[in-house]
Phi, psi and omega in degrees: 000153174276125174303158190213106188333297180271011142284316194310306190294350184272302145347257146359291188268346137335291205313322183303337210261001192255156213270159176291331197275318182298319165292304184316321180290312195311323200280007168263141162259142178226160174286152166265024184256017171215026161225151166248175179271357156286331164301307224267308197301305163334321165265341181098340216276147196261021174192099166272176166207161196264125190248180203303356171240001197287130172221164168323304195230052184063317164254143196295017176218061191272141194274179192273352154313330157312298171295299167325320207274326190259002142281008149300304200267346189264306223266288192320313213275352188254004154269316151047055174334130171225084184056227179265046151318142169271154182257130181217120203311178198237138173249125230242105208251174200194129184303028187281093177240012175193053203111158161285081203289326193279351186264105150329111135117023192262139189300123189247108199294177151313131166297187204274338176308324168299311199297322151304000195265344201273341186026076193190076191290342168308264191345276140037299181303332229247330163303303194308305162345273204292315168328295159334282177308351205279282193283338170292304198309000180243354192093002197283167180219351181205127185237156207268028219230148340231140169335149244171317191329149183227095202258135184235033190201096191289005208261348184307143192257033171238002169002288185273015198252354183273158181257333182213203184248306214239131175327324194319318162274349212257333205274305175268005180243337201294312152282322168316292189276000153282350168285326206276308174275356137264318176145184178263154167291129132107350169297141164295354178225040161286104179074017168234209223347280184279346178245169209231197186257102179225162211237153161280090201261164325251128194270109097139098181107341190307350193253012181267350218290161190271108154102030154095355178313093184312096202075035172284199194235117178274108177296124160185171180263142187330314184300334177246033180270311212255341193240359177249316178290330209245326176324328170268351175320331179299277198275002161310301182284336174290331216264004162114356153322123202244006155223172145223142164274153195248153188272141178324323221268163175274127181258125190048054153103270274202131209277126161322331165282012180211047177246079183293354195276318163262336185291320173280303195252352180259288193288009175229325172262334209283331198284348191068060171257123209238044172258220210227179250176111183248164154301184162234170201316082184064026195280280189357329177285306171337343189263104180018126160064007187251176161221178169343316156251020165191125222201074158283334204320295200293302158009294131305331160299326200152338201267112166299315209196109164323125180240095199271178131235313195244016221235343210298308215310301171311316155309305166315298169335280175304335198263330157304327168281350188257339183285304207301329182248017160097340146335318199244111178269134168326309175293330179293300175301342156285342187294313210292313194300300175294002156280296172326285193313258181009312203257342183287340176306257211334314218271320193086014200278304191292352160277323219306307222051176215301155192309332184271029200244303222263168222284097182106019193284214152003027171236079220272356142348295183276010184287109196087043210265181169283279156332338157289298189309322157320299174330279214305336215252354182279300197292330177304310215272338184273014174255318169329153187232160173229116163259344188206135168211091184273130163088335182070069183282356175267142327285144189289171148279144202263330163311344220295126144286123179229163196256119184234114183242179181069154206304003179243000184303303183236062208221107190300306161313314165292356188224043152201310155105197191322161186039058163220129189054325169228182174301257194312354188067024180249115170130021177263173180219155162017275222290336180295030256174354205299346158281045177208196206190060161011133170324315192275289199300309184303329161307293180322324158281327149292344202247342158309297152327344167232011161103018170308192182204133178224103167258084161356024239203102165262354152302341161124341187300141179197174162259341186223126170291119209276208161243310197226137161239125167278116181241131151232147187211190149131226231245110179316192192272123171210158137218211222332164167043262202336311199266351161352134158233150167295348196173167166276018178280111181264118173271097169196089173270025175259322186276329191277333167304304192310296210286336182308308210292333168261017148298299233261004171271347190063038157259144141331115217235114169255138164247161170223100176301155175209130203184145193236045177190156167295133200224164178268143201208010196294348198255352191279322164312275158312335169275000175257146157295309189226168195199118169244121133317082181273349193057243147214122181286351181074217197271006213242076174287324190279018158292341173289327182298298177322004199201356150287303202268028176070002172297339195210122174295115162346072157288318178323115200235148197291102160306001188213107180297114182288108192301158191251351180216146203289012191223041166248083199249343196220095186210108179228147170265145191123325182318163180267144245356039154331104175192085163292177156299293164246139196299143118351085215104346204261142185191096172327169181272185085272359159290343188258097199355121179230042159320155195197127178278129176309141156324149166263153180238045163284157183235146181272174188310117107003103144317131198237089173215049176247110206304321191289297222266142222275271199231152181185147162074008201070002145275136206248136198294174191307112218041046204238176209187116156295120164257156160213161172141232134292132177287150165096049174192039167266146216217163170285333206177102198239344170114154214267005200289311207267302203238158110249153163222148189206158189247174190209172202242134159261289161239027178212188176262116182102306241262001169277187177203128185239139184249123190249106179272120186262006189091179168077004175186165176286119160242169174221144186240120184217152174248130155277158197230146171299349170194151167315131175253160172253111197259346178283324135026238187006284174340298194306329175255196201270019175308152161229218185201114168227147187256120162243132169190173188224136187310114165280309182222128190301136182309159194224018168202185183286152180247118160247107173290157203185147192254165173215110172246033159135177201292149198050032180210068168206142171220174181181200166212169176276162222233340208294324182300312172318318175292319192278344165286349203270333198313309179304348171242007155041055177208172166333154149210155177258108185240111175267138151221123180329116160343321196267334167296336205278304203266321169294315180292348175118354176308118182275116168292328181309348175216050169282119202267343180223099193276019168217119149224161200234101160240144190218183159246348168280187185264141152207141173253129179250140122276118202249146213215341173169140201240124191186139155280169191165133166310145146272101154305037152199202195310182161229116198271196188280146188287000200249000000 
């Protein structure tokens, strides 16, 4: 962009007048679920951010006012007089990444996955738009948006957060919607009134890592770094994007937060790009020789702004003490500071005053307004893919008697998936929801409206025989890591009985897939007439109803080449023997044949390389290992005094472990790992350490579960009440505990060498059926 004299010079004399502890505040960001707004004003810190579990009040459906109340108060301590300091507003970033997405009633679009499918870089604009406006009416100013990944591994549990497999779309939407959430270079209400601050994430490669690794290492020789990865960054930075975030992930061997040769030397000199350069979630740490709290490393590479969340306090420190004694050369921190400032000059933040002053603040009206929800509801219908239409049973009649089964027709969470209200997008209900429209409600409605009969029922069950049944099913709510997958294979031998059993009645079958990647989906594919790719559409279910019933035509082309086998994990087109099931680009008609010859559905083996999981299926997750025995004396085979262990069956032969304490001394059942894992990740989000398993004979002294990172490093909590409520209902039970409880107990999540340990001095027989980090599904109990 062209400098502009009298910012420079407005710049300059900030820098000149601010204290070493005020730069230093600047270049940290912390979360607010670990900083007050006496932290900010104290520190100095020049940015917060709320992160997928983070809210004003703690709970994830903290309404929006709350939010507005509590950028009042962070944007007051960081205007704060402090003798003659300059005061410099504090700036507040957000995942709003398919919407303001973290907001109870707020419009919520397709995730970027959909959006690709919609090839419609306008549409794009106009999202970015509702969005903006979106996030002011609450005081927020900057979003984390949007995502540039060019994902070449569908097993990435960030897919859908990619718009394709080849730069082209990701090239052509970038500049529109980063012109649509900020505004145009050179408009007077360019990053201010109806528009915000947004960023291009994440640099450099994150959708390349080899084998789909969430924060992984992208193998590749520079050239195709630069010609497969980087392309869309170009009209990003023309179109005036005023951060990018760097990515967890690595390129060869070397962590993307400490790579100055790109952070330094591709985006700020050779592209000129003159914003700021933000981290991702603790990635600093991630870098040769730093650790969470203390990184000059990234700092000197290139990286402007810290993304600290729980780390900051420590960090400010070290990095003030590396300013002070000339470690941290002075000039890379004004340079990292004159960057901030730049873009909050540009933004207007030091004219706004506080967030509920400025244009859309409290109007909260508009969140889920009638006219945003048309966007959104515009962009459901041009994202949907059509793979199969035999007999062209598409479109339906909507007078029809019809039947709408499966867990997802009316299940909100499954059909906006990740980030939305929570990290993982789990643990919501209904009523968080008041702007949207289910799948099932956008059926229901269309099909009232013409005097049709619309039945509900998601096992599939009925009564009156229907002429069509619409089944939606597909990929519960995930996002980063948590969704890593071993393969592309879609597994639901629940979803797959329904369509036999209303195959084999000789009803007519639409599936409407949900999903936040392409998947081998072949014996579900033969058992439907038709078959739509919805992806996950987000809050607009009648855009789905509209494009069943002929309101709207099927346009949608595959932004992702569909696998024809479940462990065809890496199929882009341009490969050398490319050959999916369905091409890059393909997306049916219903003017056009949409026949399908049956599938072969042999499935290759499922790979058991998901890192959460402890022990399933009777099997112990990747490098992991059962002990029993005297705790500091556990063994593979300590022999029957104290403990056995032996396996028993649930829903398979074998696939549980069932363990017998026999008394009279302290024992342990512990699963062990071949090297110490790092669980604060986890931690930071709504993860848990869940159990499913069953009491045989109830403990008869106290029980503790317990984490272990090494000799004198271990905590946990007790266990004994919980077993003696499950022995009473003499069934399965599901038991979640916070990560954090773990962590409360002294346990360094950063090296847990054992993440279960089980110990009592009494008899208790347990059966255990599977061990997983995890969102949890169901209650979690207290840390007490």
């Amino acid at each position: 962009m062209k400098s502009d004299p009298t910012l420079e010079s407005r710049i300059n004399s900030l820098i000149a007048r601010m204290s070493l502890e005020q730069k230093v505040g600047q270049v940290i960001q912390a979360d607010i679920g670990s900083v007050t707004p006496e932290d900010v004003r104290q520190y100095h810190l020049g940015s917060i951010l709320n992160g997928g579990n983070s809210t004003p009040t703690g709970k994830y459906n903290a309404p929006a006012k709350e939010w507005l109340k509590a950028a009042d108060a962070f944007y007051a301590a960081s205007m704060a007089p402090d003798g003659k300091l300059p005061r410099i507003p504090i700036i507040w970033g957000s995942d709003a990444v398919h919407g303001h997405n973290n907001i109870v009633g707020a419009t919520l679009f397709p995730h970027n996955i959909g959006l690709g499918a919609a090839r419609d870089p306008e549409l794009l604009r106009r999202i970015g738009e509702v969005t903006a406006i979106e996030m002011r009416t609450t005081g927020l100013d900057w979003t984390f948006a949007p995502t540039l990944a060019v994902v070449r591994d569908d097993r990435w549990g960030r897919t859908y957060e990619g718009f394709g497999e080849t730069p082209e779309i990701a090239t052509s939407y970038a500049a529109p919607l980063i012109e649509g959430l900020q505004g145009k270079i050179g408009d007077k209400d360019w990053l201010r009134g109806p528009h915000i601050i947004a960023t291009a994430k994440h640099f450099l490669g994150d959708g390349g890592t080899t084998g789909g690794k969430d924060q992984g290492d992208t193998r590749i020789a520079e050239s195709g770094l630069r010609d497969l990865f980087s392309p869309p960054y170009l009209p990003a930075i023309k179109a005036g994007v005023q951060s990018i975030m760097v990515s967890f992930s690595g390129w060869n061997g070397a962590k993307m937060h400490g790579n100055k040769s790109l952070l330094n030397g591709v985006v700020k000199q050779r592209w000129n790009f003159d914003g700021f350069l933000v981290g991702d979630w603790n990635g600093h740490g991630q870098v040769a020789g730093c650790t969470v709290t203390s990184c000059t490393q990234s700092l000197v590479a290139g990286l402007d702004m810290y993304m600290a969340p729980d780390s900051w306090k420590g960090l400010y420190n070290s990095t003030l003490t590396a300013a002070r004694d000339g470690s941290l050369p002075i000039d890379r921190l004004d340079d990292a500071v004159r960057r901030i400032l730049r873009v909050k000059l540009r933004a207007g933040l030091f004219e706004a005053g506080k967030p509920s002053s400025r244009p859309y603040a409290g109007e909260f009206e508009r969140l889920g307004s009638p006219e945003h929800r048309a966007v959104a509801r515009e962009a459901v219908q041009k994202s949907l893919v059509l793979l199969k239409n035999a007999g062209r049973i598409l479109p339906l009649n909507a007078s029809a008697n019809i039947l709408i089964a499966g867990d997802g027709a009316d299940n909100m969470a499954k059909q906006t998936g990740g980030w939305t209200l929570s990290w993982q997008g789990t643990g919501t209900v209904r009523p968080d929801f008041p702007n949207a429209q289910t799948i099932w409600e956008g059926i229901a409605e269309a099909v009232d409206a013409t005097g049709g009969r619309a039945t509900l029922s998601p096992n599939g069950s009925y009564t009156t025989r229907p002429d069509v049944a619409i089944v939606v099913f597909g990929e519960d709510p995930y996002a980063e890591f948590q969704g890593d997958r071993a393969d592309v294979g879609y597994d639901d031998a629940r979803s797959l009985k329904l369509l036999h059993s209303l195959q084999a009645d000789g009803i007519p079958t639409v599936t409407v897939f949900l999903s936040g990647r392409p998947m081998w989906v072949n014996p579900f594919l033969n058992a439907s007439d038709a078959f739509v790719a919805a992806w996950l559409p987000g809050s607009e279910g009648g855009g789905v109803a509209d494009l069943l019933f002929g309101k709207a035509q099927f346009t949608g082309k595959l932004p992702y080449s569909w696998p024809k086998t479940s462990d065809q994990t890496a199929v882009n087109i341009g490969d050398k023997g490319y050959d999916p099931l369905f091409a890059y680009g393909f997306g049916l008609s219903t003017d056009e044949p949409g026949d399908l010859t049956t599938l072969p559905e042999d499935r290759a083996a499922p790979a058991q390389t998901d890192d959460n999981i402890l022990f399933a299926s009777g099997r112990f997750g990747n490098g992991r290992h059962l002990l029993i025995g005297a705790p500091g004396a556990l063994a593979t085979n300590p022999g029957p005094d104290l403990i056995t262990a032996e396996r028993t069956d649930r829903n398979a032969q074998e696939d549980s472990l069932r363990l017998r304490w026999k008394g009279g001394g302290r024992a342990a059942a512990a699963i062990a790992q071949d090297r110490s894992r790092d669980l604060t990740r986890q931690a930071n989000g709504d993860l848990a350490l869940e159990l499913d398993v069953k009491v045989n004979v109830a403990p008869t002294a106290d029980v503790s579960l317990m984490m272990s990172c090494g000799e004198k490093c271990t905590g946990g909590i007790p266990l004994r009440l919980t077993l003696a409520e499950a022995k009473k209902t003499d069934k399965w039970t599901r038991i979640a505990i916070p990560l954090s409880c773990f962590a409360q107990a002294g346990v360094d999540l950063s090296r847990v060498e054992e993440p279960l340990i089980l110990v009592t001095e009494g008899q208790l027989d347990l059966s255990i059926s599977s061990v997983r980090i995890a969102s949890p599904s169901d209650k979690q109990l207290s840390c007490q």
